[in-house]
Every structure is written in structure tokens, then in C-alpha cells.
C-alpha positions as CSV (number, residue, x, y, z in Angstrom):
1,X,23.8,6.3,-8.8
2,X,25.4,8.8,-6.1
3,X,22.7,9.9,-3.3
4,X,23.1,13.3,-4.5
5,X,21.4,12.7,-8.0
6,X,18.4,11.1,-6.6
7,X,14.8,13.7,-6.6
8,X,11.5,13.0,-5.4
9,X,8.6,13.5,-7.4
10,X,6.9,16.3,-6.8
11,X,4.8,16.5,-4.7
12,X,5.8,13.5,-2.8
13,X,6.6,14.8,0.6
14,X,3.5,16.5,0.8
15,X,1.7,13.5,-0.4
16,X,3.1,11.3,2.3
17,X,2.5,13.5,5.1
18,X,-1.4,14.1,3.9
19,X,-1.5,10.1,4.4
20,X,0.1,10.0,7.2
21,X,-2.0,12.8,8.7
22,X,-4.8,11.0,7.8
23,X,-4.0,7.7,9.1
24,X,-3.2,5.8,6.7
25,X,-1.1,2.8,6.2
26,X,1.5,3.3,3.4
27,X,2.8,0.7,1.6
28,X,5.9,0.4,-0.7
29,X,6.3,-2.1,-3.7
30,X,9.1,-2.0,-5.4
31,X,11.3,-5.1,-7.8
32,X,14.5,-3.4,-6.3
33,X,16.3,-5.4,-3.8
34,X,16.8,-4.5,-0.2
35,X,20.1,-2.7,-0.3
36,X,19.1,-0.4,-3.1
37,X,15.7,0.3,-1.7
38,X,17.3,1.2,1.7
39,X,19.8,3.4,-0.3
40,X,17.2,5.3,-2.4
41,X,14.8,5.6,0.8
42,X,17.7,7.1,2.6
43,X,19.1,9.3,0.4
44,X,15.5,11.1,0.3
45,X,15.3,10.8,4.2
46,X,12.2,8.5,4.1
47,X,13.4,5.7,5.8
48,X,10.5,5.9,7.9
49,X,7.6,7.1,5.8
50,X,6.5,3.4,4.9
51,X,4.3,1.6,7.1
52,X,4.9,-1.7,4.7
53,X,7.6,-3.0,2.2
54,X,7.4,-5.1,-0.4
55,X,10.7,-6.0,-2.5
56,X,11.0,-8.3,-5.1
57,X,12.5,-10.7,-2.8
58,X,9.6,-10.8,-0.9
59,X,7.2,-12.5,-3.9
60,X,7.2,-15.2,-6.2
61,X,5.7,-13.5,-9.4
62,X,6.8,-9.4,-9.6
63,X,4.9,-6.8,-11.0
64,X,3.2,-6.5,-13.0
65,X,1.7,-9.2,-11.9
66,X,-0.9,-8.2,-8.8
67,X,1.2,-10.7,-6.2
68,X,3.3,-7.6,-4.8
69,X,0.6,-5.2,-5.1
70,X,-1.5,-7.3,-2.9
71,X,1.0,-8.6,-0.7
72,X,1.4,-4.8,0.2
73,X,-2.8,-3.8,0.6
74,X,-2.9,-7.1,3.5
């Protein structure tokens, strides 16, 4: 996938910066692996925007099981 092809969701940016604004801690979970997750966060410029990251490296059991989603909320 070249950088070029990769969109956000609508509405993400905005999003972000409301939770930001407000304080709050934002956490990324994701199965992807670290090089792919810094090459999809860069390509949208949000190398930054999460407060905590949890790749599937980081947890025995992925999703859907609640391990990553948990790991991510401590």
C-alpha cells in the first residue's frame, strides 16, 4: 500500500482533536505490527496523536479478545 492511497475516516481529525482538547488519553490498538503501524500513522501525519499503543506484539491473545483492549484503557 503506497502512503498516497491511505484516507482517514471522516471525521477523524476532528475527532482526535475534540479528545485532545478535552484531555483525554487516546489509546491505539491495533493486530498490525510496529513497522506498519508507524507507516500508516505517518502517512496520515498522526504520529503523535496517540497517547498509548498497543500492537499485536504487545499481547498474548489479540482482538477480539478484550486483552488489547484493556491493555490500552490501563
Amino acid at each position: 500500500m503506497a502512503a498516497g492511497q491511505i484516507n482517514p475516516v471522516n471525521g477523524l481529525f476532528d475527532y482526535l482533536e475534540w479528545l485532545r482538547v478535552a484531555g483525554k488519553r487516546i489509546a491505539l490498538v491495533t493486530s498490525a505490527d510496529a513497522l506498519n503501524t508507524a507507516f500508516v500513522l505517518g502517512a496520515l501525519g498522526l504520529e503523535d496523536a496517540f497517547t498509548v499503543r498497543v500492537l499485536g506484539s504487545d499481547v498474548q491473545r489479540g482482538k477480539p479478545d478484550p486483552q488489547p483492549f484493556a491493555l490500552g484503557a490501563m
